[in-house]
C-alpha positions in Angstrom: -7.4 11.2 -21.9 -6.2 8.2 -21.1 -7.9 5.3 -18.1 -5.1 4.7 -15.9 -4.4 1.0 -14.0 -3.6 1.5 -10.8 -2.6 -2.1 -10.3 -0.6 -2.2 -12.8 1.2 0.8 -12.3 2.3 -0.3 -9.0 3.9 -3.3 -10.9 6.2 -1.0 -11.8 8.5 -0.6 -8.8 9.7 -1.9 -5.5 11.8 1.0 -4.1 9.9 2.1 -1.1 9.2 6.0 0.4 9.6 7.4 -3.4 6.2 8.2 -5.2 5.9 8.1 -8.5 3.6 10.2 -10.5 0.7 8.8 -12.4 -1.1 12.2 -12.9 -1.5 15.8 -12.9 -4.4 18.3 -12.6 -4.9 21.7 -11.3 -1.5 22.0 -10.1 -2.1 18.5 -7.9 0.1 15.7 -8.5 -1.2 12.2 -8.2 1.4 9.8 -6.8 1.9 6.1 -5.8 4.1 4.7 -3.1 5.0 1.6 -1.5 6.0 2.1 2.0 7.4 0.0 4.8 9.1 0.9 8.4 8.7 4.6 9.9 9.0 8.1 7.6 11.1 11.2 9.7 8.7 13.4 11.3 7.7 17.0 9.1 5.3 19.4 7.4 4.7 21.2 4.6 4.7 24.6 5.7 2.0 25.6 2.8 0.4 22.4 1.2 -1.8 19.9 2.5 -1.5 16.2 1.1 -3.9 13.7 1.3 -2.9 9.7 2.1 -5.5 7.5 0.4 -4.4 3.6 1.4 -4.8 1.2 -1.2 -3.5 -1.7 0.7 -2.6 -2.6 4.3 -2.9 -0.3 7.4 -1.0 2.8 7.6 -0.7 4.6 10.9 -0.3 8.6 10.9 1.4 9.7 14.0 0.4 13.4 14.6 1.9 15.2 17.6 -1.0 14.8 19.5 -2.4 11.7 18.4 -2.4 8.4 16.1 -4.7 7.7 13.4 -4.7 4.5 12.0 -5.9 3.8 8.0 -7.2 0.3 7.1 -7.6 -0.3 3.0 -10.4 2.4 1.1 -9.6 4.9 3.6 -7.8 8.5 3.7 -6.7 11.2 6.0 -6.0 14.8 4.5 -3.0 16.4 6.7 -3.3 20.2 6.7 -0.4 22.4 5.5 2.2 23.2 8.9 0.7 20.0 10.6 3.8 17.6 12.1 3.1 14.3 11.0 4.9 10.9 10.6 3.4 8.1 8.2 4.3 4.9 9.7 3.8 1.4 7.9 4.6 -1.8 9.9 4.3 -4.3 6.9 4.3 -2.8 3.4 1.7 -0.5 2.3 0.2 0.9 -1.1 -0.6 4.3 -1.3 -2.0 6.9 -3.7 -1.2 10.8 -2.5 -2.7 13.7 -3.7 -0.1 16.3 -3.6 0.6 20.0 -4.8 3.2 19.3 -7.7 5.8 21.8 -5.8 5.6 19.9 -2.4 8.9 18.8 -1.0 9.2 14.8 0.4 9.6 15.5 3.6 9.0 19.5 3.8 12.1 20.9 5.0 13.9 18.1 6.6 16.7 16.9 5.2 16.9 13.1 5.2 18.4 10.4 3.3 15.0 9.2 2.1 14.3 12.9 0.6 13.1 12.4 -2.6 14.5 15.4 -5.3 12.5 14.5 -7.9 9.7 12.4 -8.8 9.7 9.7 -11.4 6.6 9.7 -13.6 5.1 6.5 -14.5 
């Protein structure tokens, strides 16, 4: 067992809309990204994910409404929910995430992340 820096972990990269994992446990992966501009609308058809923002404001667009995440807080988006992360400046994030879940559920995209990196 090892303490684990988030800081400087996201020293690490600059490439945006790709986590990287910094953790596992009980089948959960826990993942940073760095994310900038608007994410393609999906869902996870059997996972929920939680968005934790470490810095700046992210805005989840739902179908139904927006919710928008200053620094220290977090939204939990229930599996088969539409939703659409949104970041107008660059934001810092830390996901909690089954370790099966697919970037952007079953869209296809050219942002769609294959496979994570672990850091």
């Amino acid at each position: 067992m090892n303490k684990i820096n988030i800081h400087q972990k996201l020293q690490l990269f600059s490439d945006q809309w790709s986590p990287k994992i910094i953790g596992s446990l009980n089948g959960q992966d826990v993942k940073l990204a760095k994310i900038e501009g608007e994410f393609v609308w999906h869902s996870h058809k059997d996972e929920d994910e939680l968005f934790y923002v470490l810095k700046g404001t992210l805005i989840m667009e739902f179908r139904d409404k927006t919710v928008e995440l200053q620094e220290g807080e977090m939204i939990i988006v229930f599996k088969g929910v539409e939703h659409r992360p949104i970041a107008k400046e660059e934001v810092h994030i830390m996901l909690f995430e089954p370790s099966n879940i697919k970037h952007t559920g079953e869209v296809k995209h050219e942002i769609t992340v294959e496979k994570y990196d672990r850091i």
